[in-house]
N, C-alpha and C positions, 0 to 999 in steps of 0.2 A: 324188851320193849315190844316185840313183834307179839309173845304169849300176851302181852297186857293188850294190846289190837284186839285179839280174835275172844277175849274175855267175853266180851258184851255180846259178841254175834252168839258164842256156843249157849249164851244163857236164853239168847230169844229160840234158837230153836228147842231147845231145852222146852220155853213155854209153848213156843208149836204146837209140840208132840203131845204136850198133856191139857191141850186146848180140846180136844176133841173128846176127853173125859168130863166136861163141866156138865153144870146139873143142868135141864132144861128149864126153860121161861114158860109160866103157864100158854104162854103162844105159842109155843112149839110143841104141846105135849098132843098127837093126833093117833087116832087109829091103835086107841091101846088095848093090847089083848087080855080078858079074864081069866085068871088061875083061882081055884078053888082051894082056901088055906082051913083047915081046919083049928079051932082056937081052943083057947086051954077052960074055956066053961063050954066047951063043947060046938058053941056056933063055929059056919063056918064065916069064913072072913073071905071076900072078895080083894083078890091085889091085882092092877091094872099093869099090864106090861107096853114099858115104851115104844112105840113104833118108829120116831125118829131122836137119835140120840142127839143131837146139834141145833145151833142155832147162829153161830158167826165160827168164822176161823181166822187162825193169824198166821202170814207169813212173813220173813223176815227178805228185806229187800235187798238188792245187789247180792244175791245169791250165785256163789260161783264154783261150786260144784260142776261136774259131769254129768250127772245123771237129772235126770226131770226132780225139781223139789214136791215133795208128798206135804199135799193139803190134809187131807183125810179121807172117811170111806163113808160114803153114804150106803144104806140100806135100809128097806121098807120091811117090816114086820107079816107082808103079805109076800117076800121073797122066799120058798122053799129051797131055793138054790137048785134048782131043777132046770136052768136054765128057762123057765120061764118065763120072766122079768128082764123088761131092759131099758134102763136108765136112759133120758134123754137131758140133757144140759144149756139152758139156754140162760142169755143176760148177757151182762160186759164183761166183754174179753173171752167168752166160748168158742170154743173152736179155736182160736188164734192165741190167745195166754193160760186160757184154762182147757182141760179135757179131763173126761171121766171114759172109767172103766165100765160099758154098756152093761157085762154082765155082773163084775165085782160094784159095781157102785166108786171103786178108788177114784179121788178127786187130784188132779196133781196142775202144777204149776209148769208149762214148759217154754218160759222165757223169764229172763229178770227183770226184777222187778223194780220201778223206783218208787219212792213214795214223794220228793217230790212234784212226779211230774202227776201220781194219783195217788191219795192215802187208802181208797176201800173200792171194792170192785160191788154191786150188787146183784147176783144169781138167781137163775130158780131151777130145781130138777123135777121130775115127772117118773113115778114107776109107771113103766108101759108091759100090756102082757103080746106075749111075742106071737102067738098065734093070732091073735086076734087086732091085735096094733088099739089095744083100747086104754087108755088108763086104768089102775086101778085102783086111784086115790087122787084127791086134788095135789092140784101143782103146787110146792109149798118153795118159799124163797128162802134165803141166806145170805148172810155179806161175807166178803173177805177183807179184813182189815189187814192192810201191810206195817207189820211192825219199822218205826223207825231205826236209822245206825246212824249213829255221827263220821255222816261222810260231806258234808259241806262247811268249810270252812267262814270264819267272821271276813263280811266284804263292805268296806266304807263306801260311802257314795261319791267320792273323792279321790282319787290317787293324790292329788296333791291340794293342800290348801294354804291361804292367805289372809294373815291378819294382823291388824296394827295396833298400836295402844301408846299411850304416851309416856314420855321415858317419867322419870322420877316416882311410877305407880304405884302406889302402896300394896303390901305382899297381900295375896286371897284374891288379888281384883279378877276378875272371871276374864281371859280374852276375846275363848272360842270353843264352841261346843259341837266335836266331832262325835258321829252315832255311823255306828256299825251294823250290819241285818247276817242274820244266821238263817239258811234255806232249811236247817233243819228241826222238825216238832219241838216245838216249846211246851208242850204240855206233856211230856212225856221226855222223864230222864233231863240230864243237861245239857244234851245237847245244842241247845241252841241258848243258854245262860251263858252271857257273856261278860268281860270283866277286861275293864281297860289299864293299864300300862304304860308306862314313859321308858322308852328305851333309849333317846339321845335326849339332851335338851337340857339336863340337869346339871348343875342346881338352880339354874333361871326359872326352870316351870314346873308344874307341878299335875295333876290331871287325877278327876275324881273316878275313883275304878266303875262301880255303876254308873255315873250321870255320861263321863265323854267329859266335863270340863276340865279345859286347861286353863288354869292360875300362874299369876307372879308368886312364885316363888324363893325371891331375891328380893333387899330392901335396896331401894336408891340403883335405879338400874338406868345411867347414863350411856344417852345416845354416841357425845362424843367421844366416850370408849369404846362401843361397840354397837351398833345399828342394827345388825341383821342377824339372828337367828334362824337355827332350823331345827324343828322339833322333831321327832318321829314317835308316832301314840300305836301302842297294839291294842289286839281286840282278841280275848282268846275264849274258845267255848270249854263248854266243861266247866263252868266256873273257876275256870283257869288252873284246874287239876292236872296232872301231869297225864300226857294223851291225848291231851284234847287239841283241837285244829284254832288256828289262828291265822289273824292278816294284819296288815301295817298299811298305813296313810304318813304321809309328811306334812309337816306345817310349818308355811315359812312366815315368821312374827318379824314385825320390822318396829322399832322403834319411833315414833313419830317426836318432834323436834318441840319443844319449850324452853321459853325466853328463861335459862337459867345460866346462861353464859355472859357475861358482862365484857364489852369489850375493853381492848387493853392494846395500845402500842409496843412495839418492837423494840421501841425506842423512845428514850424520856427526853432526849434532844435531836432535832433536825440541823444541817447545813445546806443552806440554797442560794443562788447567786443569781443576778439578772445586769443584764446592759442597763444604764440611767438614761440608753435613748429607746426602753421598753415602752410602747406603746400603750395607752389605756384602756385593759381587759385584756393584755397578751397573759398566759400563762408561766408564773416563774418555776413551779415544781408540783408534784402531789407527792403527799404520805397518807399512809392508811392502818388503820388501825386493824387486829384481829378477834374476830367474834364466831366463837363457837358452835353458834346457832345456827342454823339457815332459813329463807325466807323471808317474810316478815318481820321475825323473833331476830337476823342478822341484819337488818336493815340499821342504818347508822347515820350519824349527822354530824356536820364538822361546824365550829364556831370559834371563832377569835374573842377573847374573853379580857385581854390585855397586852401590855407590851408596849413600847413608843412608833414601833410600825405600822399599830391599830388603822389611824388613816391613812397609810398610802395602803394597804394590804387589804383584798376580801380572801374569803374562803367560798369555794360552791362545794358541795355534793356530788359526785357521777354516782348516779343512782345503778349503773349498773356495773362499776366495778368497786362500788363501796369507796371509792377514795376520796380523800380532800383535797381540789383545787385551788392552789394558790393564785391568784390574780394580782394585777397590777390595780390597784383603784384611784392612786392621784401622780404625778407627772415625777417622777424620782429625778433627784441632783444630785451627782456625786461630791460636787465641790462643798456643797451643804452636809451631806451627813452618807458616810459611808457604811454602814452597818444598822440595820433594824434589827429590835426581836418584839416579836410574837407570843402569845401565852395561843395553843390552840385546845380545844376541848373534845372529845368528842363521846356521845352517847345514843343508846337507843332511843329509835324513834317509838317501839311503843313498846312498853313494860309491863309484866305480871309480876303481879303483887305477891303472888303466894312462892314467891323466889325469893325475893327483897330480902330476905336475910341471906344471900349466897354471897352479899356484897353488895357495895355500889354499881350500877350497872352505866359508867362512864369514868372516863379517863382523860387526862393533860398531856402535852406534852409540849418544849416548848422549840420554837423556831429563828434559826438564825439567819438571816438577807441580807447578804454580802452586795453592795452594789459596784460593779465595774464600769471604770470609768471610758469614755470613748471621746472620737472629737466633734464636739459639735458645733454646728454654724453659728454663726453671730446671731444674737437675740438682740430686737428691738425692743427702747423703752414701750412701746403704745405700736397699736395694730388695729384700724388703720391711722395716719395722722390725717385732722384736718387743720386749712391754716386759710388765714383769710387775708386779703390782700383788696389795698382799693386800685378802683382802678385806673385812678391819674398816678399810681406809683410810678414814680422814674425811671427808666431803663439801668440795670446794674445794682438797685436796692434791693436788701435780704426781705425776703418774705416771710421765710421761718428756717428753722435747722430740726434735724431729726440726728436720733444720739444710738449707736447700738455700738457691744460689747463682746469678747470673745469670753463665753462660762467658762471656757477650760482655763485660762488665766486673765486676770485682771488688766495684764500690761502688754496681751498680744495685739498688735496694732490693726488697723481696721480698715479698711479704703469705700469710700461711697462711690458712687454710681447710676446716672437714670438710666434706665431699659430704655433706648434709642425709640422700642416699637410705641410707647408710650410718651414719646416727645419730638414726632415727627416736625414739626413747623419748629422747632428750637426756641421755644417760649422758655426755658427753664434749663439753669443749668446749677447744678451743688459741687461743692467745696470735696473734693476728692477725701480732706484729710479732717475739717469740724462737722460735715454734711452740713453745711450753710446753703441754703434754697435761694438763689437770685433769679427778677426776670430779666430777660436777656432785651424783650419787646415790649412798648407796650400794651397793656391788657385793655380789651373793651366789652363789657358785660353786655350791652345789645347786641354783641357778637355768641360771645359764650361765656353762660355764669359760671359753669363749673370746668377746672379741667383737672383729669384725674393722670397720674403719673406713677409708676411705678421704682423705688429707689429701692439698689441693690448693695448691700453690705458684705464684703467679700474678705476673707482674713489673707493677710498678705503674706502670710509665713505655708499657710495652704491654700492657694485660689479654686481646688475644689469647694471648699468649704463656705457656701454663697447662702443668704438670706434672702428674701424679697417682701416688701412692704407696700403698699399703697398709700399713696399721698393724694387726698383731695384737695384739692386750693381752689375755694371762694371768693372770685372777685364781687369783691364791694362797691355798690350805685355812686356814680357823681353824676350830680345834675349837670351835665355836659352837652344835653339834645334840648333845642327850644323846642318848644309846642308846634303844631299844626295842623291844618285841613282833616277831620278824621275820614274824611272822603273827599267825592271830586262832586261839585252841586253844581247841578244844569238849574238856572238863575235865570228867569225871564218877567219882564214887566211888562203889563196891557200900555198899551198906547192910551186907552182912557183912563188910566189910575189917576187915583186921588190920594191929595197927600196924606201920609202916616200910615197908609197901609201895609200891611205884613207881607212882605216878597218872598223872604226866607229864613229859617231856623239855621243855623251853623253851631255844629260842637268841635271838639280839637282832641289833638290826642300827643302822649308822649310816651317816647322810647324810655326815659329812666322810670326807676323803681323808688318814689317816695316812701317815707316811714310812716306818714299818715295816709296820705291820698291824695291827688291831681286836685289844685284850684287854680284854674285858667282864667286870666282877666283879658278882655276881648275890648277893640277899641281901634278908632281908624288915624290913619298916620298923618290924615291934615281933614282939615273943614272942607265938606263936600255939599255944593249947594244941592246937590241930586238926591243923594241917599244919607242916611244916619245910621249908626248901629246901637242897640240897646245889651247891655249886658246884665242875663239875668242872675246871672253868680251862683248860676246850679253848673257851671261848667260848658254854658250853651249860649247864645246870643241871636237877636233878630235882629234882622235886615230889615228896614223900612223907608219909607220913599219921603222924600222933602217937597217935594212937588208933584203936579199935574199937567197933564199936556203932554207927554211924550212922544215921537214921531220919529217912527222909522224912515224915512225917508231922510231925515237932518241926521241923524245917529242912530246906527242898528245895536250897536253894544257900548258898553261904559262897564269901569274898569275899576273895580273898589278896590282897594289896597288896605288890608285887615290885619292888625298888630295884633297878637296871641303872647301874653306873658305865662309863666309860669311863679308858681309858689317858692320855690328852691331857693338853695344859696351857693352860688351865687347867681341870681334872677339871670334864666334865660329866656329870650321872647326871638320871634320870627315875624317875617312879613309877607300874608299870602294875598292872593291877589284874585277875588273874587267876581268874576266877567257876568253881565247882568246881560242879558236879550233883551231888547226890545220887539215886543211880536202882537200883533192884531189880535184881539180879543173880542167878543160876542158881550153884548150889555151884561151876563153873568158871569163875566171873566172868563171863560172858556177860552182854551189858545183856539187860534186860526191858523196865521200861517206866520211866518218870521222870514228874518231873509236870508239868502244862502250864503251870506257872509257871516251874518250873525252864525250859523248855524258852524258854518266850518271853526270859526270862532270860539265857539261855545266849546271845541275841540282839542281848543288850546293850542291851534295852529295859527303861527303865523303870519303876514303877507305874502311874503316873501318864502315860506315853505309852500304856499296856497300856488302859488306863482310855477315853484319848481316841479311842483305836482302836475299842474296844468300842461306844461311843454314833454312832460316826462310820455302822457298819456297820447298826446297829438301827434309825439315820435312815433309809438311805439304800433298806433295807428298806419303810418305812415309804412312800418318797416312789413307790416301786416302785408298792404296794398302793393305793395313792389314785389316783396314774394308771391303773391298770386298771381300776378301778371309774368315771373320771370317765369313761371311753372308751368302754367297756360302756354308760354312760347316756346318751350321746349317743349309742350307733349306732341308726342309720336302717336300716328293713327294705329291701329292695329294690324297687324300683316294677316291674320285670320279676322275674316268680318261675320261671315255665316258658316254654318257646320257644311255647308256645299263645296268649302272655300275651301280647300285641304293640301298645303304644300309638303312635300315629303321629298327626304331623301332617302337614299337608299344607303346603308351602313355596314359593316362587316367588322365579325368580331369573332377572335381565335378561339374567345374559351367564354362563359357564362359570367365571368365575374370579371372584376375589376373598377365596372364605374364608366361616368362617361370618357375619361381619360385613353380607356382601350379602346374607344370606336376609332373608324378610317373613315369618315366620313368619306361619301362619291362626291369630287368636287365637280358642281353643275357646270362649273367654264367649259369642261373636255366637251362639255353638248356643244358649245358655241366653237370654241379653238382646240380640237383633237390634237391639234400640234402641242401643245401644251398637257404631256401627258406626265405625269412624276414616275417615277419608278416606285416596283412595289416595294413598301416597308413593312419593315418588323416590327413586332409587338417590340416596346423597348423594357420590358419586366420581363421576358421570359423568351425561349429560343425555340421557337414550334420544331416540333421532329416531322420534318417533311419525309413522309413513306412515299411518294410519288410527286418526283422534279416535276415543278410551278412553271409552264411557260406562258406569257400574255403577247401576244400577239400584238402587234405595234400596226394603227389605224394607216391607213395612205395617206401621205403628207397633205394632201389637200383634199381630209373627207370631210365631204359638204349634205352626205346621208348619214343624216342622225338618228334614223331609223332602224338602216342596217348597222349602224356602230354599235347601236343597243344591243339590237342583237345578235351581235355577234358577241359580245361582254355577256349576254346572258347565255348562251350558247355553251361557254367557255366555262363559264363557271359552274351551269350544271353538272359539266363532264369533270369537273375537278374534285377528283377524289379528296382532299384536304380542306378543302373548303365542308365548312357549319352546315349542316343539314337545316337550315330556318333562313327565314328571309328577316328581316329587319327596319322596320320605316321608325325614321326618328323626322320630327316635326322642328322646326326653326324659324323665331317669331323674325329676328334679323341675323344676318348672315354674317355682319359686320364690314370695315373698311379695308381696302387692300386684296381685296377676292380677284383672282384673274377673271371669272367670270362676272366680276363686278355685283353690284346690288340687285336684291331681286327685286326688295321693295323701293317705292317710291322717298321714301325717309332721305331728305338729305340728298334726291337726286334732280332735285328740280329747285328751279330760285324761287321759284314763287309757290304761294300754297295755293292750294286749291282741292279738288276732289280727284281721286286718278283713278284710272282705271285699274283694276288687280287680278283682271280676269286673261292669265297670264296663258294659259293655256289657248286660249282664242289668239294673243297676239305670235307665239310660237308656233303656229300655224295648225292644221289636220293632220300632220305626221306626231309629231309630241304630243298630240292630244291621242293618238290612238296609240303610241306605245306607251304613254300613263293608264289609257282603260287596259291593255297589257298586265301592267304589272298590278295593276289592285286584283284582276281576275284571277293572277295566281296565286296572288297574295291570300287572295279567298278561301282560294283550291287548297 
């Protein structure tokens, strides 16, 4: 294998070496020398000698040798080899990839070469003469073409690739078309000829050696046996001769999903079971059928298609786990039928045609619903019941009965009952054991037409087991209320009326509820020589006058007594009693004035209420008058009159709080009777911590200086370490009864009233007055 490698290289240099033998290009033929030939008719014949033998070179690249690669030898026809001559070398890559021999002319290569990072170098050389540094011919150029080797392998644009196609594809179908690039001369050799290959993947795929396509190569190639392939395609150069370089890519083909799967149950019979107290839309089971397919193409649909369960049963779809919901659709009884079935169906929601002969693409199966029996409450005939009842019914007569039953057996017994909260006033009471409905009171529809009740049906062998029903009972109208007044009419006649005139309209009104409609016949209860009444028979009647001349003064009111019948059966009528005023009038009827008997009258009072009204008010006047004056005789003058006026005592107090309760009030007596001094007291809430023993100095039995008593009290108390740093005036409007010092005000000390004097400090003479401006001056301080 290695001698088959180096084949190709020995032959390029092979042509190297004998590159520099080819013939010249009429462009390259310069500077030819004349030899003198003599010819066979005697002339002589001129033959021109080449002066440059070259015109491109070829080197073979990735050259790894030792020594520099030999290009060739250049030489000028004007070179004696006398050292005279000396080559100069210029172009791409002189000096740096190429150098020549200045005197031999040799050309050589001294780095490797690639071609494809360059395929030809372009040159040009110069004979220069050496003394003189002149040329001695033009500068003539040359290329170096680098022969190519197959040193670059086939490289896809891909390490890996992706593609899909859909199952069932017919063989040839093209999937994906991978292309490979070769870095090396395509025009030259095969090396860059390249030729594709399948090396995994087979026998599914298939791949065209020139194009890169990969084919189905398999017929009927089903996703749900196997989805996912992985290809691997080579690329080798050489026309994929033995030595040549190569590369690989993968390709992963996925199968893509068509509707050619039908779906199909697990099972050609179901078993499902539900409580007969299942709810409407509770769910009794799902089953689900399996489909091949996924997506769209597994998308599936359930339907009930027959069976005797058809109505009580639906089916839905859960679109997202494909299954068939079983539902409750109508109110199941076990005692009626304990077992359903079902026929259910199920198929694709949407179909391709070009499958349709793989099968049907839907499937049966069918369904059995066991229903389990539970205990359920009593069931009423009717929900709710109404019953009507009139209302002169008798106390103790049945109004109606209500009937319910235990489903679980026909002959479990039953007990009634009203919800107390629904027959608070105990108008209604039912028969424990038929529900027979009696009133108990009775009924009055202008009271209440409707009363609603609630009856409770309860099984006696389980008194969990409770019903609850509504009972409305409609009492029915008896004409039982006569007619009357549909208001209250303020009724007044002119003093100058004339007979027949219209005094007043009157209508009526009634509590019952006729089946057609109120007709009120109106009409007076005896012959009235003063007024008449007219009935118009629309339900209204007018009041009208029999005479003229009336005078308040002889009669301020009169008193019409007005019979009101009704239509009903059996005829009820009433008797109201319509009060007429007599009141002064203006020649165009205008009232004036009336009198204030009529008026209280017109009120519908009285004498004798008019009476009790009157004394009520003269009392109440009276008790007015006596309170003012008892209130008047008790008020007290003020003890402060002007702000000049200012009575103060002097107060002491252990601690900041407490209220007025903790003062010691100074009682003023000691100013009058010193003998009368109390001992000192203690706060009575708290036990002061005396740091320095309290003594008070007791006044001489008969001190009659209330000046020096003061102060000497003031004296004492400033020196008293325990005593309150603050002075304290508290004001006192009365001092009250019982004070040794007695009253200071006048209140209560004198029998007679009168004005007093209060200017108390003038009467205690210029000592009390100057130890009061005393105490305010310190007070100030």
């Amino acid at each position: 294998m290695m001698m088959n490698r180096f084949l190709p290289l020995l032959a390029l240099l092979l042509v190297s070496h004998l590159s520099t033998l080819v013939q010249p290009t009429p462009s390259s033929i310069r500077n030819m020398k004349l030899d003198n030939i003599e010819g066979k008719d005697g002339k002589v014949l001129h033959r021109f000698k080449r002066g440059w033998m070259w015109n491109q070179f070829y080197l073979m690249e990735e050259y790894t040798a030792n020594e520099y690669q030999y290009v060739g030898k250049l030489q000028s026809n004007m070179d004696r080899l006398d050292g005279t001559v000396r080559y100069v070398l210029t172009g791409e890559g002189a000096g740096t990839i190429f150098q020549i021999d200045e005197n031999t002319g040799d050309l050589q290569a001294i780095k490797k070469l690639d071609r494809e990072e360059k395929a030809n170098y372009t040159l040009q050389v110069t004979a220069v003469n050496t003394r003189t540094n002149q040329p001695l011919e033009p500068q003539t150029e040359f290329i170096i073409k680098i022969h190519d080797i197959n040193d670059n392998e086939p490289k896809f644009a891909k390490a890996t690739y992706t593609a899909s196609i859909p199952e069932m594809t017919a063989v040839g179908t093209p999937v994906l078309q991978v292309t490979a690039t070769d870095a090396d001369d395509s025009s030259y050799g095969n090396s860059a000829k390249l030729v594709y290959s399948i090396l995994q993947g087979q026998p599914y795929f298939s791949v065209e050696p020139d194009t890169g396509w990969i084919k189905i190569a398999l017929p009927n190639m089903d996703r749900e046996v196997r989805e996912k392939y992985q290809v691997v395609i080579q690329a080798k150069d050489m026309a994929g001769q033995i030595g040549g370089l190569s590369g690989t890519t993968t390709v992963n083909i996925i199968l893509t999903d068509v509707n050619d799967s039908p779906p199909r149950f697990s099972s050609s019979s179901y078993h499902l079971s539900t409580l007969e107290s299942a709810e409407i839309g509770s769910t009794v089971g799902r089953i689900k059928a399996k489909d091949g397919d996924e997506g769209e193409n597994a998308e599936l649909e359930y339907s009930i298609i027959d069976g005797d369960g058809k109505d009580f049963f639906n089916i839905l779809t859960d679109r997202i786990t494909q299954e068939g919901i079983i539902m409750v659709k109508k109110k199941l009884d076990y005692e009626r039928q304990r077992v359903y079935s079902i026929k259910v169906e199920v198929n694709n929601t949407k179909l391709d045609h070009r499958y349709s002969s793989l099968g049907p693409f839907r499937d049966t199966a069918s369904v059995k619903i066991t229903t389990q029996d539970v205990d359920e409450p009593p069931v009423f005939s009717l929900s709710p019941y109404v019953l009507e009842v009139r209302e002169d019914t008798a106390r103790g007569n049945t109004i109606g009965k209500v009937t319910a039953w235990d489903p679980d057996g026909p002959h479990h017994p039953v007990r009634y009952s009203i919800d107390h909260h629904t027959n608070r006033d105990k108008l209604f009471y039912i028969d424990p054991i038929d529900g027979s409905i009696t009133a108990l009171q009775p009924l009055d529809r202008e009271l209440s037409k409707w009363h609603n009740i609630s009856v409770l049906a309860t099984e006696i062998n389980n008194p969990q087991q409770m019903s609850r029903v509504p009972v409305l009972i409609k009492v029915l109208d008896v004409n039982d209320n006569a007619p009357e007044f549909a208001m209250y009419y303020e009724t007044f006649v002119c003093e100058n009326v004339k007979a027949g005139q219209l005094i007043q309209t009157i209508s009526a009104t009634d509590t019952d509820e006729p089946l057609v409609g109120h007709k009120f016949v109106f009409s007076l209860s005896s012959h009235n020589p003063n007024f008449t009444i007219r009935d118009n028979e629309d339900n209204t009647a007018q009041i009208l006058t029999q005479r003229s001349g009336f005078k308040q003064h002889e009669m301020s009111a009169y008193y019409l007594p007005v019979v009101i019948s009704d239509s009903g059966f059996p005829v009820q009528s009433s008797t109201s009693t319509l009060t007429v005023r007599v009141c002064s009038c203006d020649r165009s009827g205008n009232l004036r004035s009336c009198s204030v008997e009529a008026l209280l009258l017109s009120a519908g009072l009285s004498t004798g209420a008019l009476v009790a009204i009157l004394l009520c008010i003269i009392l109440l006047l009276m008790i007015v008058v006596l309170f003012s004056a008892l209130k008047r005789q008790r008020r007290k003058e003020p003890l402060i009159i002007s702000k000049e006026d200012v009575r103060d005592n002097v107060v002491s107090y252990n601690d900041e709080g407490g209220g007025e309760e903790d003062t010691q009030a100074f009682d003023i007596g000691t100013l009058r009777h010193p003998e009368v001094m109390e001992s000192s007291k203690q706060r009575r809430d708290i036990i002061p911590e005396i740091l320095f023993p309290y003594h008070r100095d007791s006044p001489p039995p008969e001190c009659t200086d209330v000046r020096a008593f003061i102060g000497g009290r003031l004296q004492q108390n400033d020196n008293d370490p325990s005593a309150p740093p603050y002075d304290s005036l508290a004001t006192y409007a009365y001092e009250g009864n019982g004070s040794t010092a007695e009253s200071l005000s006048s209140l209560g000390s004198s029998p007679t009233e009168g004005d007093h004097d209060y200017d108390y400090l003038s009467n205690w003479g210029p000592q009390f007055k100057k130890l009061a401006d005393m105490y305010i001056a310190k007070d100030k301080a």
